[in-house]
N, C-alpha and C positions, 0 to 999 in steps of 0.2 A: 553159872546162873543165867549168863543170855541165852542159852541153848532154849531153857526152860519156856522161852517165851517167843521161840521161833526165828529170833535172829536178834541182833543189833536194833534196827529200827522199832519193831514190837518192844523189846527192853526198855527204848525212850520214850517210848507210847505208854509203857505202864508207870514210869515212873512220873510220867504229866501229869497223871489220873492221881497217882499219889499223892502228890503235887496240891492238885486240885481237889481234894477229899480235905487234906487238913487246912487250906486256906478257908473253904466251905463253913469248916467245924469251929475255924476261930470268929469268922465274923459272918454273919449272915444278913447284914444289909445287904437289901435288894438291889441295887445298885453293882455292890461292888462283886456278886455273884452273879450278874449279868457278866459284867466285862470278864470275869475267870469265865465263864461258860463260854461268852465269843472266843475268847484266848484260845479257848483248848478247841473249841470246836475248826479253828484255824489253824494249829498247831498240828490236829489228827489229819484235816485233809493236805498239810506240807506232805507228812510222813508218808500218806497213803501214795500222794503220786511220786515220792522219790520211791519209795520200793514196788511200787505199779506204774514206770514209766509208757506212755505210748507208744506202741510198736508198730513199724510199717510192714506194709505187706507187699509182696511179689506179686506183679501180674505179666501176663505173656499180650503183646501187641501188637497186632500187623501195621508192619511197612508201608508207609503211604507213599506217594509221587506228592514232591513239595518244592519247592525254589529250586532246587536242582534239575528235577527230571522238567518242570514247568517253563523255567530261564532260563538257564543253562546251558541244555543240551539244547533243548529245544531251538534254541539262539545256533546252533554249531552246524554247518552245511550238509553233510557229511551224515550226522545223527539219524539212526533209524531208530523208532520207539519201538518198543518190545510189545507182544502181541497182547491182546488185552486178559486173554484167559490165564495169562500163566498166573499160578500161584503164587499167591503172598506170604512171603520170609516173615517167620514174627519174632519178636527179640525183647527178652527179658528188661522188668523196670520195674520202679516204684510206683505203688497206685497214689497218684496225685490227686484224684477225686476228691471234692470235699477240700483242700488243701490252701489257705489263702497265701502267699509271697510278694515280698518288696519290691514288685517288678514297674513302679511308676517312674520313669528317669527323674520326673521332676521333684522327687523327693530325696534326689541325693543329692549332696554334695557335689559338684562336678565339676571337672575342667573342660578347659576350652581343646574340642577335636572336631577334624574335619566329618560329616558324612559318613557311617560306615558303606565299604565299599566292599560286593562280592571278588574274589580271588577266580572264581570262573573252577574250571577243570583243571585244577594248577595244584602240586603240593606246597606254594609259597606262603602258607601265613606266617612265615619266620616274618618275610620280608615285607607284611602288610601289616603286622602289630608295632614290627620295630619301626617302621618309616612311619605308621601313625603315633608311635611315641617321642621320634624323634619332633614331628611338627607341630606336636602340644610342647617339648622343649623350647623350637623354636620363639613360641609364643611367648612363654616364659620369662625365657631368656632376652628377647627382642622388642614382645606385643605385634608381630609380625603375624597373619595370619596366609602360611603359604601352604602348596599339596605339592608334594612332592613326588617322586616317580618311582614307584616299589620298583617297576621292571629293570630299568636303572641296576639297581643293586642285585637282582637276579641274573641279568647279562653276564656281571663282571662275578658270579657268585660262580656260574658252571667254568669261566674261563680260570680261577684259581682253582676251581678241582681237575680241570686240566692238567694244567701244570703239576700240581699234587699225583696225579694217578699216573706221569712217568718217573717222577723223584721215587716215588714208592714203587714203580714196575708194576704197578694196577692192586697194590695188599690196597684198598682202601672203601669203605660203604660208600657206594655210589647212587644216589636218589635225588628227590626233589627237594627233600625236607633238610634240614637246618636249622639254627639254633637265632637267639632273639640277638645275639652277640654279635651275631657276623653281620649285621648292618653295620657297626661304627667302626668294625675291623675293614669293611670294604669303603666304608667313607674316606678312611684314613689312608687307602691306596688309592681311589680312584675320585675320591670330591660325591658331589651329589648333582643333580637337575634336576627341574619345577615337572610335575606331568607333563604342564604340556607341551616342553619339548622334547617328550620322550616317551610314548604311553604304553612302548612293548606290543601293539598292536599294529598290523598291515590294515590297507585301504580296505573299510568295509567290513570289520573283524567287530562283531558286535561285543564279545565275551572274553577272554584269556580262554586259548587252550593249547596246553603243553604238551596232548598225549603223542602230537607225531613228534615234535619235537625231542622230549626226552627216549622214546624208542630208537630214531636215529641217534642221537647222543649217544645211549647204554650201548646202541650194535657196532657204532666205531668204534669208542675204546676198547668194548670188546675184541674186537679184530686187530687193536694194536695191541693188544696184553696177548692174542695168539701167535702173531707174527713177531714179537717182542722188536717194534718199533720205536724205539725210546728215544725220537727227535722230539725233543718237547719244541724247540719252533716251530717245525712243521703239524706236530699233532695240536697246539694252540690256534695255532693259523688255521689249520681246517675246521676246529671248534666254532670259533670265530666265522665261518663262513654257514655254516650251518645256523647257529643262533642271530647270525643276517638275515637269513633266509626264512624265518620264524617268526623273530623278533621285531627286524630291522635292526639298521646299525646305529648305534646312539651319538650324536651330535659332539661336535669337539668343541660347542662352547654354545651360553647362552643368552641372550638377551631379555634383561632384569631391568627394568624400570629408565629401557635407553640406551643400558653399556653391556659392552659385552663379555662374558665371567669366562672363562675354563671352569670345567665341574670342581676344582682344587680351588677357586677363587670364591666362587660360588658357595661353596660349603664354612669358607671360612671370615667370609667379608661380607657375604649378607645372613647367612643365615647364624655365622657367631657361633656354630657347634664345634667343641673339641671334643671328639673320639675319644680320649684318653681319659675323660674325664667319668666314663660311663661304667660301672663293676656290675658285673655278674654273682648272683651268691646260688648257693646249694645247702641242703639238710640231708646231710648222708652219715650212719653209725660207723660205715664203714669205711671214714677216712678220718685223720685227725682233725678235730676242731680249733676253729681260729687259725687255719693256714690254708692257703693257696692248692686247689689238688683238679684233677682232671675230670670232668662230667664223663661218667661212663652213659654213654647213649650213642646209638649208631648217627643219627644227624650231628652227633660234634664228630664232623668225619676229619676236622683236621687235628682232632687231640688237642681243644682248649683245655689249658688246665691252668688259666686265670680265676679261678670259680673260687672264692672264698665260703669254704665249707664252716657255718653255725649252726648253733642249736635251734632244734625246732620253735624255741620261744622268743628266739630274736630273729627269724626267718618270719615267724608274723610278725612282729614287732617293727621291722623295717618297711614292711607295707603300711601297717597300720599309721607307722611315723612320720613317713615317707607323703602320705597323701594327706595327712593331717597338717603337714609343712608346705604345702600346695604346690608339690612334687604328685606328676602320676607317676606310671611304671609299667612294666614291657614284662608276662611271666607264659612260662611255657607250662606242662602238665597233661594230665590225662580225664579226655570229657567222654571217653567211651565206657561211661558209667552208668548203672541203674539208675543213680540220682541225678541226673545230669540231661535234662528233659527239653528238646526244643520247641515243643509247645506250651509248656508252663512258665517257661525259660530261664530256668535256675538250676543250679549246683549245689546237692544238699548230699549228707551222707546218712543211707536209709539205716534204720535200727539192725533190720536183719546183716549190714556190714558189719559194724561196728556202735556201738552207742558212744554218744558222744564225749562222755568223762573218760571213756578208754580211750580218746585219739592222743596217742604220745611218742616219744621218740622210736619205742620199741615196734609198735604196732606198725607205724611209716615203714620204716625198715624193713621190716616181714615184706611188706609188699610193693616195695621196690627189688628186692631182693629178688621176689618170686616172678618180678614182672607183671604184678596185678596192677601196679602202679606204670604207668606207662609212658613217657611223652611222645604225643600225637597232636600236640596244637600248641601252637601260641597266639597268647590276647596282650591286649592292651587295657590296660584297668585304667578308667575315665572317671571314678565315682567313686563314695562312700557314704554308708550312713550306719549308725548306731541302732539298732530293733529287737527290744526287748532284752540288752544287755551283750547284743553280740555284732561284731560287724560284719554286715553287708558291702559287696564290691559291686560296684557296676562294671560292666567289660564290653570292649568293641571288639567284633569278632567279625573275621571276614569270609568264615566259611558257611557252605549252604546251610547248613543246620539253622544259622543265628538269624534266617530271613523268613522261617518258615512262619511263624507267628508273630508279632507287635509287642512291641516295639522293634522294630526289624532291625536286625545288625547288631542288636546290642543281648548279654545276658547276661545273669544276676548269682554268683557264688557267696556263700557264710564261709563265716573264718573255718567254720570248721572242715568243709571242701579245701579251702587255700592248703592248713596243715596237712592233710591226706594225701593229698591230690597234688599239689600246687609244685614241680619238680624244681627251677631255677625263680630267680627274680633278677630283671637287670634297671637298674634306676642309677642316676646321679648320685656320685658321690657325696656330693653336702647332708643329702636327704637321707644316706646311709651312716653318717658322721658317727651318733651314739655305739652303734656294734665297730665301727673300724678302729674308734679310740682306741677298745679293748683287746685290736688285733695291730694295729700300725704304732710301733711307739715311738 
């Protein structure tokens, strides 16, 4: 019988009108055949736009010069600009036109974070969301409000892949990138320092830029994985002298309000952070739920497999609890998306991907699976707000994208990007309490 009437919805359309015909016939006070006429005439346009939802459309966009080719390089000594005739790359998106989004920070919810700050010519935003979520912790935790030294933990981040790439005789992804994890994992070996005894910059270095730097990197170990060199003190040491030569070498201790800390002193007597206290979660089909399993992604080059893999409904569920318990949180994911716009500066997921009631455990999967889904950044989520029945995150991002447009440094995902898109999450324990009950007994 629903065929007869075009589907499910028309079915309930006709039977309104049904509905509505014999309430009509019993009483015909004017009144009360107003409110059935408003009734239905509310009730026809529910139907109409649940089975005629809004669709977005594809548009093709040229590549502009923005924060990057403007700051960045421009800032870099060395940088030649490219000539002005060459043609413009254009690259697929959602047409945002017309389109209004939550993008006013003052309307979120929001914790206390430093500044967003650009990462420069660097693949370190592991090390720029984590250290920015460590020092909304610290505040948290303290009322302390300090800035701490991403490069710090990128020094001590290539000298444990060191060590790693002769244990393993060089099997291992060797890159810039990394995971949001590996800040409290390198805290808890090496302490932390404030910026600014430590800013990963030489005299006069306006930017971060790592490209000679990790080229010499990749071309040594390179040459020890052919000569099969496998002194890890002397391939350390030479590590070491090279991220000198780049970096600078980082300070054996610092001077905090007078007295002087070691980075292990520092880490744990003023800023009050304990490493161990921090989990990592994941939403993957492909491993058992509610146990401990390994992030398959080339940046976990050292095989974490602390990741407490959940359902995708307590994967939102721990953000959303998490920052509603006045906990932020540190998540990695993939913004090289149509909807994922750095002049609008949001994170939405277009109709032509997927509509929004289809985003579900299967659908995720499909495209992690295929690598549609992809981790290629990590943020800091600073915010949230409720709009129109669904949440909004604020996030501090520290790559050029997030400076191209205003509010600078910051950009703005729905839950429903987080579910899609959103690959780990790493937050405080206490603030993940509700899902570990159901895994820690």
């Amino acid at each position: 019988m629903v065929k007869m009437f075009g589907g499910a919805q028309h079915f309930k359309l006709y039977l309104y009108f049904v509905v509505f015909l014999l309430l009509f016939n019993y009483n015909n006070h004017r009144m009360k055949k107003t409110g059935i006429i408003l009734l239905l005439i509310s009730l026809s346009f529910t139907l109409y736009s649940q089975e005629n939802p809004k669709k977005d459309r594809v548009v093709f966009k040229e590549s502009k010069n923005g924060f990057y080719q403007d700051s960045v390089l421009s800032s870099i000594n060395n940088f030649k600009s490219l000539p002005d005739n060459q043609e413009a790359q254009k690259y697929i998106s959602m047409d945002f036109s017309g389109e209004v989004f939550p993008t006013d920070t003052s309307s979120y919810t929001n914790f206390w974070h430093n500044h967003p700050l650009s990462q420069g010519r660097t693949g370190t935003c592991w090390s720029f969301a984590s250290t920015s979520f460590i020092e909304t912790e610290v505040f948290r935790i303290t009322g302390q409000k300090t800035k701490l030294s991403e490069l710090y933990n990128v020094y001590w981040e290539y000298v444990e892949r060191a060590k790693y790439f002769v244990r393993t005789r060089g099997e291992m992804s060797f890159g810039e990138g990394s995971e949001a994890n590996a800040v409290p994992r390198l805290m808890k070996l090496y302490g932390a320092l404030p910026a600014g005894s430590y800013s990963g910059k030489l005299f006069g270095q306006k930017v971060h830029d790592h490209e000679a730097l990790f080229t010499e990197l990749d071309s040594y170990l390179k040459k020890v994985k052919e000569n099969k060199a496998w002194n890890e003190e002397y391939v350390v040491s030479t590590v070491k002298q090279i991220l000198n030569h780049y970096l600078g070498e980082p300070p054996s201790k610092a001077i905090v309000n007078g007295s002087d800390f070691n980075p292990k002193e520092y880490l744990e007597k003023v800023l009050q952070i304990k490493p161990q206290d921090y989990f990592s979660f994941m939403s993957t089909k492909s491993q058992t739920y509610n146990q401990k399993g390994e992030l398959m992604e080339p940046d976990n080059w050292w095989h974490s497999d602390d990741y407490y893999n959940i359902r995708l409904e307590d994967f939102l569920d721990i953000a959303i609890d998490a920052l509603g318990s006045g906990y932020s949180l540190c998540v990695c994911g993939d913004v090289s998306e149509p909807g994922y716009d750095k002049y609008s500066k949001v994170g939405v997921i277009p109709t032509f991907d997927i509509p929004a009631s289809y985003i579900d455990e299967d659908s995720r999967e499909y495209r992690l699976n295929n690598q549609i889904t992809y981790d290629d950044h990590c943020l800091h989520i600073v915010g949230f707000q409720v709009k129109d029945g669904k949440t909004w995150f604020m996030i501090k991002d520290s790559g050029s994208g997030g400076f191209d447009a205003a509010p600078r440094g910051y950009r703005f995902i729905n839950e429903d990007y987080f579910r899609l898109k959103v690959i780990t999450v790493m937050v405080h324990k206490l603030a993940a309490k509700k899902v570990l009950d159901k895994i820690i007994k």
